[in-house]
mmCIF file of the N, C-alpha and C atoms, coordinates in Angstrom:
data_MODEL
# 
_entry.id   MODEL 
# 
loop_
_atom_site.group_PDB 
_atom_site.id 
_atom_site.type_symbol 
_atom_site.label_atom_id 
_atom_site.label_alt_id 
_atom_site.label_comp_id 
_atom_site.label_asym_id 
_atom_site.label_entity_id 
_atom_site.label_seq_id 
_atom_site.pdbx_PDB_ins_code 
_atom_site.Cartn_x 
_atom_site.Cartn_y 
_atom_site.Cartn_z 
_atom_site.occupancy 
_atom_site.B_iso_or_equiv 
_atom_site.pdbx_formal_charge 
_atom_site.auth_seq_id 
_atom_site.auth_comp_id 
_atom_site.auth_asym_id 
_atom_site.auth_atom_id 
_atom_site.pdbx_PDB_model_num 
ATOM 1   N N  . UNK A 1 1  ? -9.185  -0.025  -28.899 1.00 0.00 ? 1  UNK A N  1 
ATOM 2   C CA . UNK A 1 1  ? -9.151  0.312   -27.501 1.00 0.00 ? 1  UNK A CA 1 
ATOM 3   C C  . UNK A 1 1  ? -8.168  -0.607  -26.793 1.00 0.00 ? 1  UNK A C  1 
ATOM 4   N N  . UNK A 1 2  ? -7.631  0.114   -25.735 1.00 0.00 ? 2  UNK A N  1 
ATOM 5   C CA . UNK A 1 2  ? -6.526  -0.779  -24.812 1.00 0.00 ? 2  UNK A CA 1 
ATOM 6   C C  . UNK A 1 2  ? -7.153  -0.574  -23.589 1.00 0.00 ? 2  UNK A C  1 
ATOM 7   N N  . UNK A 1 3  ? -7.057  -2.375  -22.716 1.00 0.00 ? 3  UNK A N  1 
ATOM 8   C CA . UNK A 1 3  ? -8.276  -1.829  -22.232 1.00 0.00 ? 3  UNK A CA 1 
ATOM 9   C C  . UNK A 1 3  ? -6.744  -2.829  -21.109 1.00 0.00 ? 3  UNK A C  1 
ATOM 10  N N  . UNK A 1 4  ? -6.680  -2.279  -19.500 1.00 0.00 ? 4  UNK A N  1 
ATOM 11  C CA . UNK A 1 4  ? -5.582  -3.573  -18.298 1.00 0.00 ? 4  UNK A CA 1 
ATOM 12  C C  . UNK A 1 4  ? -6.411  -4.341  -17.805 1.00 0.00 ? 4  UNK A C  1 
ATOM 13  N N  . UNK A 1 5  ? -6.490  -5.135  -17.476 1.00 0.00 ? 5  UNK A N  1 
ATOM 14  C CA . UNK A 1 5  ? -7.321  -6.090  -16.481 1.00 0.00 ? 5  UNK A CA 1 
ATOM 15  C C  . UNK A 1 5  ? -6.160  -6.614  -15.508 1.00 0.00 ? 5  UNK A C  1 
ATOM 16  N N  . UNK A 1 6  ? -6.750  -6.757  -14.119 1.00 0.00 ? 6  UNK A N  1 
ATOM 17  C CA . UNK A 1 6  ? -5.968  -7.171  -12.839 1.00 0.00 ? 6  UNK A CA 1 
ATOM 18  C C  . UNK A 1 6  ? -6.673  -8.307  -12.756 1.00 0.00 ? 6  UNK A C  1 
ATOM 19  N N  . UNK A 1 7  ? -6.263  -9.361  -12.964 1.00 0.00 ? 7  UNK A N  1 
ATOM 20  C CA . UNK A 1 7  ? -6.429  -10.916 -12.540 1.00 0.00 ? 7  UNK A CA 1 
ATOM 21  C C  . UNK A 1 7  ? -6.401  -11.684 -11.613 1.00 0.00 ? 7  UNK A C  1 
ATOM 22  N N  . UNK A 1 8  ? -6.972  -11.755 -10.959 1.00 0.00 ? 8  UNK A N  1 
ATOM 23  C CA . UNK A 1 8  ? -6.558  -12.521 -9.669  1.00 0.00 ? 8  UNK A CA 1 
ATOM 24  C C  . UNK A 1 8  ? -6.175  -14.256 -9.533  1.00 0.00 ? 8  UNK A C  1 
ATOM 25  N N  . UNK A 1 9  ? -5.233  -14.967 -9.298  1.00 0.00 ? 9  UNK A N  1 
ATOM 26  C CA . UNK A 1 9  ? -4.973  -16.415 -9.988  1.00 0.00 ? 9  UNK A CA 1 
ATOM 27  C C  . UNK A 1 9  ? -4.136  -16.338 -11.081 1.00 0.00 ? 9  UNK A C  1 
ATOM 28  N N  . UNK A 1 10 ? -3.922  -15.446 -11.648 1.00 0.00 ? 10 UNK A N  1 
ATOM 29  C CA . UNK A 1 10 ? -3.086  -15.733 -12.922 1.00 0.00 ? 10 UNK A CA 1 
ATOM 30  C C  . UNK A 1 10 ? -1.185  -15.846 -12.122 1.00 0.00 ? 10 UNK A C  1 
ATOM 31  N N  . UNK A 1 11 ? -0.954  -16.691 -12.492 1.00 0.00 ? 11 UNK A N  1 
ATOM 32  C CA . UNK A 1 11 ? -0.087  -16.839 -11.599 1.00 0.00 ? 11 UNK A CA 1 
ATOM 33  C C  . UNK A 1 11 ? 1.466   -17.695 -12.474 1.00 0.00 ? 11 UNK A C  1 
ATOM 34  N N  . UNK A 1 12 ? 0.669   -18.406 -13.562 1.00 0.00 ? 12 UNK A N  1 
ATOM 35  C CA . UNK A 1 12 ? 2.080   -19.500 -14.451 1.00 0.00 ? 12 UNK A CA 1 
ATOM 36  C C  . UNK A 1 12 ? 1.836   -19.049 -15.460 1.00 0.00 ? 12 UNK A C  1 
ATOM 37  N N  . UNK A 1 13 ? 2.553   -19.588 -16.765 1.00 0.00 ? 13 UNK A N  1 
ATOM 38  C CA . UNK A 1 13 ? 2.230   -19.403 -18.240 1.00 0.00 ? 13 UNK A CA 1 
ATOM 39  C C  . UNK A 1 13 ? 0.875   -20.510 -18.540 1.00 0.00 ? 13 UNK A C  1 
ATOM 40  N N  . UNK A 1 14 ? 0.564   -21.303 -17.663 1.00 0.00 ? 14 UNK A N  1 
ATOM 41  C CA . UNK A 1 14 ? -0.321  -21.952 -18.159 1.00 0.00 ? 14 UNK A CA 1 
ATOM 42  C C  . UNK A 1 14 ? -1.719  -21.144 -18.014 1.00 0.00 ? 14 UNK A C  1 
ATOM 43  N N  . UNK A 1 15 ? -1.585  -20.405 -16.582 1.00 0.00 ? 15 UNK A N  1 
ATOM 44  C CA . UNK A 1 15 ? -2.347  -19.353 -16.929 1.00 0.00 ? 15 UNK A CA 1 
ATOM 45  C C  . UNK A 1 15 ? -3.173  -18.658 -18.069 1.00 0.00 ? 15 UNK A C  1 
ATOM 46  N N  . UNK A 1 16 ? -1.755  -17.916 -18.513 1.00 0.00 ? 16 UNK A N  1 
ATOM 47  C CA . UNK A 1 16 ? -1.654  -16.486 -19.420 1.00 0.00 ? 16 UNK A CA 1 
ATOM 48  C C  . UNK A 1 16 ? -2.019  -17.266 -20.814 1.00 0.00 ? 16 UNK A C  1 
ATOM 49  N N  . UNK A 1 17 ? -2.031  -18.719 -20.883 1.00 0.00 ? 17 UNK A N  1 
ATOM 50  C CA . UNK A 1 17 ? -2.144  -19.352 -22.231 1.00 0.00 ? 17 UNK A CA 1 
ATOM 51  C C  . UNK A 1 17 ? -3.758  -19.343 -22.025 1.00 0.00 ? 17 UNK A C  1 
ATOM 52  N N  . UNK A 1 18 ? -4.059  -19.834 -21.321 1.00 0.00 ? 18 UNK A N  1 
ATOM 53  C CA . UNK A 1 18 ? -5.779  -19.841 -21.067 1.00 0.00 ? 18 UNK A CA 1 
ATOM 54  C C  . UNK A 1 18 ? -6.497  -18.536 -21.125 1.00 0.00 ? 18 UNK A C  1 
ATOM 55  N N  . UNK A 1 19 ? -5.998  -18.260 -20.871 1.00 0.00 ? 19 UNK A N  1 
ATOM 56  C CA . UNK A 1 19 ? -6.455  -16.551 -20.559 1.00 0.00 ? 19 UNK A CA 1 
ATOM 57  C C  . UNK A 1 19 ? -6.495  -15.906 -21.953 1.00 0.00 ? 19 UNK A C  1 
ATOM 58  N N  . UNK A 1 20 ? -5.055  -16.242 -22.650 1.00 0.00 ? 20 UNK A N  1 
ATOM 59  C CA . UNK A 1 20 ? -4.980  -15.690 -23.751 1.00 0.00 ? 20 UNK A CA 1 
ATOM 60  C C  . UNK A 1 20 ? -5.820  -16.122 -25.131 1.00 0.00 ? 20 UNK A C  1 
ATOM 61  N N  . UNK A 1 21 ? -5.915  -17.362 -24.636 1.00 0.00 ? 21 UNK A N  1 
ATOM 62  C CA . UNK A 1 21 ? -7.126  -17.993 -25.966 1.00 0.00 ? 21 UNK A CA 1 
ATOM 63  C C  . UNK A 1 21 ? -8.575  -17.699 -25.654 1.00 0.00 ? 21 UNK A C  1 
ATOM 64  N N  . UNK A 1 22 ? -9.252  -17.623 -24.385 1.00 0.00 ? 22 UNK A N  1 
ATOM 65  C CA . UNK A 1 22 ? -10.187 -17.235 -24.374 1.00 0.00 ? 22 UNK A CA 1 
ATOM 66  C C  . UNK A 1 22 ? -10.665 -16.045 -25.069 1.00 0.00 ? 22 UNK A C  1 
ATOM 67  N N  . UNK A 1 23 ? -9.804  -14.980 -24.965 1.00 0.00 ? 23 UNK A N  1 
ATOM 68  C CA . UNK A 1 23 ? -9.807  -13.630 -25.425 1.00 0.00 ? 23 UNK A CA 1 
ATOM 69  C C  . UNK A 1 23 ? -9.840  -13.713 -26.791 1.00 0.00 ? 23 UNK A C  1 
ATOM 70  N N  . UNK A 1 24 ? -8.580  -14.272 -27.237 1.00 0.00 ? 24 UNK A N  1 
ATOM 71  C CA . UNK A 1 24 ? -8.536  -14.709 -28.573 1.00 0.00 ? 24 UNK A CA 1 
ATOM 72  C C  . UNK A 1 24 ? -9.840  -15.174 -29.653 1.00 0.00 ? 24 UNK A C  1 
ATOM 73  N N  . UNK A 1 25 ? -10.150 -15.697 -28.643 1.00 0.00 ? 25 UNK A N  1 
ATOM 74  C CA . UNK A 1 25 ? -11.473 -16.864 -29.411 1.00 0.00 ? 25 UNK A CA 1 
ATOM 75  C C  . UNK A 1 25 ? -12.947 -16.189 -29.496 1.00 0.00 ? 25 UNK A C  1 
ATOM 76  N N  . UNK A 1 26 ? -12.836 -14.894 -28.813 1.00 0.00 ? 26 UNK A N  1 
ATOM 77  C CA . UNK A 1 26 ? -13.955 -13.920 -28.925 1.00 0.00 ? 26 UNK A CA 1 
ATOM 78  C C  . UNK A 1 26 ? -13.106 -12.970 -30.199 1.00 0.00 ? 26 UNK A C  1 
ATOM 79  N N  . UNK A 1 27 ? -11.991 -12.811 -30.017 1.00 0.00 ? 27 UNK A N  1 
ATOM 80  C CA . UNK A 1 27 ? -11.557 -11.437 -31.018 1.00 0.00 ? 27 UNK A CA 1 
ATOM 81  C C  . UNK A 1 27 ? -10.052 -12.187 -31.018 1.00 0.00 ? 27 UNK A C  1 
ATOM 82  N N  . UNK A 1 28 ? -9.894  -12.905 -32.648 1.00 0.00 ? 28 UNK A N  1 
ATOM 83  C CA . UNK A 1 28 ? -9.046  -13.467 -33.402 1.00 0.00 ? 28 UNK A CA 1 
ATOM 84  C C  . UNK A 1 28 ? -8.018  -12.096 -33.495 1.00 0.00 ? 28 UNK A C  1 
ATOM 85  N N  . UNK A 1 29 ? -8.107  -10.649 -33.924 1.00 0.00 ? 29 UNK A N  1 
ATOM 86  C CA . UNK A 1 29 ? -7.210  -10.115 -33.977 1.00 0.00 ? 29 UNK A CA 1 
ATOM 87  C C  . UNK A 1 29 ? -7.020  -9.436  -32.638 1.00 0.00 ? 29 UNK A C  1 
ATOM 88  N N  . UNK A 1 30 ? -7.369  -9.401  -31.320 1.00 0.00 ? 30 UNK A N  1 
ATOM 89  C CA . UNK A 1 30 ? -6.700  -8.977  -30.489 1.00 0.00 ? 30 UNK A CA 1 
ATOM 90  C C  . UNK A 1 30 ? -5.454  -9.065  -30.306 1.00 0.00 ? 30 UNK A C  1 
ATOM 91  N N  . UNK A 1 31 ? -4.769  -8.025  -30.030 1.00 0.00 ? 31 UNK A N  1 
ATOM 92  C CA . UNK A 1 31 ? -3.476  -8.727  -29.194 1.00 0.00 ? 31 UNK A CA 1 
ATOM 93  C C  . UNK A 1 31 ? -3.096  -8.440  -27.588 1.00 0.00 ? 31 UNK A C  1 
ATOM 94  N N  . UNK A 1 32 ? -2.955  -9.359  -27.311 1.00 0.00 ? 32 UNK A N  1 
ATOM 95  C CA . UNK A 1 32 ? -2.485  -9.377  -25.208 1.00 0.00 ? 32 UNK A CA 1 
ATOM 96  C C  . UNK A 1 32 ? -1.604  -9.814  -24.931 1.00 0.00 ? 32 UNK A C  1 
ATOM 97  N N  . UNK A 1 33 ? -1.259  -9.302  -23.859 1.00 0.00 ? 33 UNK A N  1 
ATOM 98  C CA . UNK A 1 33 ? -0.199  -8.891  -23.446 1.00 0.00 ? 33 UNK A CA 1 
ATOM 99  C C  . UNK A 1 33 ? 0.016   -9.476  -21.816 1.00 0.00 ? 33 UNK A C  1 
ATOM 100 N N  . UNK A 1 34 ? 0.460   -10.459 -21.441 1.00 0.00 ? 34 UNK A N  1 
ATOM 101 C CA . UNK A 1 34 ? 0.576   -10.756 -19.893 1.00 0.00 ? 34 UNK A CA 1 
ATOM 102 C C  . UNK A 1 34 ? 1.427   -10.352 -18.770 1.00 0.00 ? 34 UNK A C  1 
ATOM 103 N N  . UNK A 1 35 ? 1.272   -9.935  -17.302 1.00 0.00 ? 35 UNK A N  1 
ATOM 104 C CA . UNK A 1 35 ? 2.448   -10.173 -16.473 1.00 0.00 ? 35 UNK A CA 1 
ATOM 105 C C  . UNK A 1 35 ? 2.329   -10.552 -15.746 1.00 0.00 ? 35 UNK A C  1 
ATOM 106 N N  . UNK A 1 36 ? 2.884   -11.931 -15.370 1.00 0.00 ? 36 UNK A N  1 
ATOM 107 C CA . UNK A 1 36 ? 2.334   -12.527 -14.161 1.00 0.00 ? 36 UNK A CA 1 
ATOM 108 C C  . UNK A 1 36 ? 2.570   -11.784 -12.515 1.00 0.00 ? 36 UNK A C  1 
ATOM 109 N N  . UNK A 1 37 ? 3.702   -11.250 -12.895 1.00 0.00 ? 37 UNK A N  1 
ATOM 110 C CA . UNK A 1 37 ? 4.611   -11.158 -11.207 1.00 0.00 ? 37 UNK A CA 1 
ATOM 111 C C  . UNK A 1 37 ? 3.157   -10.146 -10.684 1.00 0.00 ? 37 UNK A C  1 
ATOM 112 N N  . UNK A 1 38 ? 2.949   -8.845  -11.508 1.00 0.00 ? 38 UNK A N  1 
ATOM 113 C CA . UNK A 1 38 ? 1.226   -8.033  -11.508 1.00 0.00 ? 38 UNK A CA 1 
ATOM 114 C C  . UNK A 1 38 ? 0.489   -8.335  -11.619 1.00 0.00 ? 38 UNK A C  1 
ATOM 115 N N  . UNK A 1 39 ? 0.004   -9.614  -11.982 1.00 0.00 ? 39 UNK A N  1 
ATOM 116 C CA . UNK A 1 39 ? -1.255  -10.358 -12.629 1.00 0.00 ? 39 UNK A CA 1 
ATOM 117 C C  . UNK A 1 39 ? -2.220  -9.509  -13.155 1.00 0.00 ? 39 UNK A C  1 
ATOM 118 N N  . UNK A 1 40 ? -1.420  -8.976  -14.456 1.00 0.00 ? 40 UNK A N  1 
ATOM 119 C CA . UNK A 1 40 ? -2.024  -7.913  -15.254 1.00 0.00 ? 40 UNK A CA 1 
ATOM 120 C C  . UNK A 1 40 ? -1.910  -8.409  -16.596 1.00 0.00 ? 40 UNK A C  1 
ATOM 121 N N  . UNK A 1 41 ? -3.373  -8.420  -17.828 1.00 0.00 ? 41 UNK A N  1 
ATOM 122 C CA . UNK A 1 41 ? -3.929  -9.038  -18.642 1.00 0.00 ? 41 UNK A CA 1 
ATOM 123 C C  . UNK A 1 41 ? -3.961  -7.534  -19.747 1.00 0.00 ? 41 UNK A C  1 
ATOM 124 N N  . UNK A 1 42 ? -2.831  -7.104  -20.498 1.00 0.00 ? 42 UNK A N  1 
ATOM 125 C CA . UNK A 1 42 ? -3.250  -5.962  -21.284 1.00 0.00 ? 42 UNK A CA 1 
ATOM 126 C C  . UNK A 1 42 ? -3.646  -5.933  -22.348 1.00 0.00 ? 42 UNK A C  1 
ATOM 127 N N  . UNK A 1 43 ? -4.989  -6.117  -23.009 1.00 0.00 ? 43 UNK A N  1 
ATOM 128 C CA . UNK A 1 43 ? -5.700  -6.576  -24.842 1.00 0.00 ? 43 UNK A CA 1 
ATOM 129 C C  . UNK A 1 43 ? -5.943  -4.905  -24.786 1.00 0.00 ? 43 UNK A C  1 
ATOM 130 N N  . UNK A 1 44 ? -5.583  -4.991  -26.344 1.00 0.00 ? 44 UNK A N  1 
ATOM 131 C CA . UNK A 1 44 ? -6.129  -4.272  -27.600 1.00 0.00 ? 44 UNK A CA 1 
ATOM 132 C C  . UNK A 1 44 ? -6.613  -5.505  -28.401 1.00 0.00 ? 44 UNK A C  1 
ATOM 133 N N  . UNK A 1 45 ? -7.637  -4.392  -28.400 1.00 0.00 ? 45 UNK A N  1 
ATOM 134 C CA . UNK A 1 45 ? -9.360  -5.194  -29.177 1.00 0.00 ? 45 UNK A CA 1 
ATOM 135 C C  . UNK A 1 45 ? -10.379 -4.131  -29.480 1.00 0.00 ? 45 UNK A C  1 
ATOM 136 N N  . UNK A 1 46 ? -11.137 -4.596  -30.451 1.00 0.00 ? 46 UNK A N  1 
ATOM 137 C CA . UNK A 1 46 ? -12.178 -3.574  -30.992 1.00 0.00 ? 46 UNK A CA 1 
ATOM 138 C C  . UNK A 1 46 ? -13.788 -4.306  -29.662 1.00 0.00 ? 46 UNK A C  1 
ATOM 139 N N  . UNK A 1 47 ? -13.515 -5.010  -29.344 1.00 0.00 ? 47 UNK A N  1 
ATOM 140 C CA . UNK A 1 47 ? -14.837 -5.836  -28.836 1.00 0.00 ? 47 UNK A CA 1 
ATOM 141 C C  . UNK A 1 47 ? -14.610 -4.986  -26.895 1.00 0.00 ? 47 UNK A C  1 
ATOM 142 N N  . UNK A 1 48 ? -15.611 -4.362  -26.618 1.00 0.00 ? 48 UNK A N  1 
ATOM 143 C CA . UNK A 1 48 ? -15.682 -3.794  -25.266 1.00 0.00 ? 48 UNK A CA 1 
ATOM 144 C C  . UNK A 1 48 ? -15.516 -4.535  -24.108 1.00 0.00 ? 48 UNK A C  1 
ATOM 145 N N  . UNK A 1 49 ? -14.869 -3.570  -23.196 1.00 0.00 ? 49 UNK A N  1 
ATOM 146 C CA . UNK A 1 49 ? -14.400 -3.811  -21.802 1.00 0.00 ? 49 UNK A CA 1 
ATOM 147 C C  . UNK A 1 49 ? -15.143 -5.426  -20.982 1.00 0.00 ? 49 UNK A C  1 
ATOM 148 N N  . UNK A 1 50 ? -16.368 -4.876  -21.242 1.00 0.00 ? 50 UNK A N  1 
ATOM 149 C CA . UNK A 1 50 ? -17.131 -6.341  -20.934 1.00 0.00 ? 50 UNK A CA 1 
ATOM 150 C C  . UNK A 1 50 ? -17.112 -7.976  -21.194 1.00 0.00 ? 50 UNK A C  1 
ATOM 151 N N  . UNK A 1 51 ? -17.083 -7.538  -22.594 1.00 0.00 ? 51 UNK A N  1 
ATOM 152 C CA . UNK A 1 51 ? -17.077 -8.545  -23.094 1.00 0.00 ? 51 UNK A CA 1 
ATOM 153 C C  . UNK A 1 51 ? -15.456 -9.595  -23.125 1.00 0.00 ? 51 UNK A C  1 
ATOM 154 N N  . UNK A 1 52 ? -14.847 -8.311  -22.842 1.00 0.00 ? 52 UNK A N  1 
ATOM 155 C CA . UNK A 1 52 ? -13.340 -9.493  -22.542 1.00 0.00 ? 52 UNK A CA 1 
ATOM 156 C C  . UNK A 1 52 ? -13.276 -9.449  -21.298 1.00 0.00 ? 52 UNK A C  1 
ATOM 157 N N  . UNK A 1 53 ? -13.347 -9.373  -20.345 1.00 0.00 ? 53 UNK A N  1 
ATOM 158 C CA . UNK A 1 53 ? -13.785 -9.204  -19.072 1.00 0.00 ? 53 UNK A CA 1 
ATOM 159 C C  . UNK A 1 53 ? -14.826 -10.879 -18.609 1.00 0.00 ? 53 UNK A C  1 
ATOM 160 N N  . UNK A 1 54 ? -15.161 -10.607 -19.329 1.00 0.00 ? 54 UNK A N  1 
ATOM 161 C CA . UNK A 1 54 ? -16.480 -11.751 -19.298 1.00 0.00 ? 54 UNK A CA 1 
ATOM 162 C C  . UNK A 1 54 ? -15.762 -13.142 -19.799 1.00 0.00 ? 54 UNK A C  1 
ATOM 163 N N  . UNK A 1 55 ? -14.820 -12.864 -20.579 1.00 0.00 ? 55 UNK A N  1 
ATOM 164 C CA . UNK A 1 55 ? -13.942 -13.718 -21.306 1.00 0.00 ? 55 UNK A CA 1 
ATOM 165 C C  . UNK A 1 55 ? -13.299 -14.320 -20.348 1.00 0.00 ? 55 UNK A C  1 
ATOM 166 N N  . UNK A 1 56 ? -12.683 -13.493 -19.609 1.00 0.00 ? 56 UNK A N  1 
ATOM 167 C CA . UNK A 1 56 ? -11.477 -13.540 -18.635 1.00 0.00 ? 56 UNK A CA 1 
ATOM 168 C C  . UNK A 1 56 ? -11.920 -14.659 -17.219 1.00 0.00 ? 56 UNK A C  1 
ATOM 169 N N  . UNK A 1 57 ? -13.095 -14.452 -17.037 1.00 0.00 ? 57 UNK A N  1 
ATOM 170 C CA . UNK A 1 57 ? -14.071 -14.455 -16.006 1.00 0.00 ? 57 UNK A CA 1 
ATOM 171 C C  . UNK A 1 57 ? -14.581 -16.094 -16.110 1.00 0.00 ? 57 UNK A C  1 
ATOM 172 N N  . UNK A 1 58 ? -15.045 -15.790 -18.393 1.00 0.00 ? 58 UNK A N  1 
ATOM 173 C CA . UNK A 1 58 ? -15.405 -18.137 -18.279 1.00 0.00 ? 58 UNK A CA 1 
ATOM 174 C C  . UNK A 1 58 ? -14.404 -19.018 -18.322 1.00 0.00 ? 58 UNK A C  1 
ATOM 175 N N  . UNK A 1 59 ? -13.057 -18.021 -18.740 1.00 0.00 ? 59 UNK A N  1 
ATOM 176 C CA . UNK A 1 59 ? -11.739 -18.980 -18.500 1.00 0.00 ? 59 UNK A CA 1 
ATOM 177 C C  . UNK A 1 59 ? -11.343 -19.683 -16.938 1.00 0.00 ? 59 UNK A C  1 
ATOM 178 N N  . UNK A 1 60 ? -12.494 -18.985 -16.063 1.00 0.00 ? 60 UNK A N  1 
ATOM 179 C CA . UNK A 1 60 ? -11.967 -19.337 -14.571 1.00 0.00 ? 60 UNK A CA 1 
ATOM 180 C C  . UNK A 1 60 ? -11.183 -18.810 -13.876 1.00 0.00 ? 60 UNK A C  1 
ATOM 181 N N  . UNK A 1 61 ? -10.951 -17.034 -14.186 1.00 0.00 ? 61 UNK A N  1 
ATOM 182 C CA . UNK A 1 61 ? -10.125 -16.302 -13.301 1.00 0.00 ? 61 UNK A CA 1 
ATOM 183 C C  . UNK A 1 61 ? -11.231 -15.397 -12.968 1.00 0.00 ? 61 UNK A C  1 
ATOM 184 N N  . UNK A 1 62 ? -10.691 -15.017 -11.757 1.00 0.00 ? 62 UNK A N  1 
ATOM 185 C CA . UNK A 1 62 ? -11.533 -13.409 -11.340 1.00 0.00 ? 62 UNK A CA 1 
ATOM 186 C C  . UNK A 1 62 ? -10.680 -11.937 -11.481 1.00 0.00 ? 62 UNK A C  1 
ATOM 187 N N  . UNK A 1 63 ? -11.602 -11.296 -12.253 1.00 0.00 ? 63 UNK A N  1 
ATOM 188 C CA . UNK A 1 63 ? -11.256 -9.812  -12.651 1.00 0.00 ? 63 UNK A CA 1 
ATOM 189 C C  . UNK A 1 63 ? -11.409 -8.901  -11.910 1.00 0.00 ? 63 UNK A C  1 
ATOM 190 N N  . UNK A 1 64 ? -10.571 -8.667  -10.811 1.00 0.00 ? 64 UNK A N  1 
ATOM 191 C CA . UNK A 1 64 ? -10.591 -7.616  -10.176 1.00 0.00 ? 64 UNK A CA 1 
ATOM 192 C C  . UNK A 1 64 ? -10.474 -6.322  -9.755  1.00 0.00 ? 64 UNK A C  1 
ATOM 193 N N  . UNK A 1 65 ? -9.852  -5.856  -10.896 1.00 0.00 ? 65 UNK A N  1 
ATOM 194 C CA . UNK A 1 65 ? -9.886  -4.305  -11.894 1.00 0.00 ? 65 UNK A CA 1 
ATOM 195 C C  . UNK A 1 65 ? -9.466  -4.092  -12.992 1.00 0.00 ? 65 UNK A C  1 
ATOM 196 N N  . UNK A 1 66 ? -10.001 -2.977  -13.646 1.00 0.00 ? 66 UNK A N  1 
ATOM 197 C CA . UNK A 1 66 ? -10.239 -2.752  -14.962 1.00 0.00 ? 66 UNK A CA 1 
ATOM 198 C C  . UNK A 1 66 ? -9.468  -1.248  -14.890 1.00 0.00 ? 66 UNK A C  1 
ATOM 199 N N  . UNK A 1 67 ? -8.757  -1.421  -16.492 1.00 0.00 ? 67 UNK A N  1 
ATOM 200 C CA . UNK A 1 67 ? -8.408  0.051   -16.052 1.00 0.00 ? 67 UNK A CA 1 
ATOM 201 C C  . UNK A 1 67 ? -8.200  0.419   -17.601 1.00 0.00 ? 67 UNK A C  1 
# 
């Protein structure tokens, strides 16, 4: 599943690095995809909307749509 997330705060690469290991560290083979200028978070992952969402969320950003 490919799942966008709209980020709110994601804003540097130091960001998108945090962001990206959190995700990571629930689902080792995900792969994501960042853009800051959109602050848009795009994973393919087998693990549901929630749960990377939730990911996104203990890294210390807020998820403000899902798509």
């Amino acid at each position: 599943m490919t799942l966008t997330l709209t980020v709110k705060g994601m804003n540097c690469g130091h960001c998108t690095k945090t962001i990206t290991q959190a995700i990571l560290k629930m689902d080792p083979q995900a792969v994501v995809e960042t853009n800051i200028p959109e602050q848009l978070v795009t994973i393919t992952s087998s693990l549901q909307a929630s749960a990377l969402s939730a990911a996104v969320t203990e890294a210390g950003y807020d998820v403000i749509a899902t798509q």
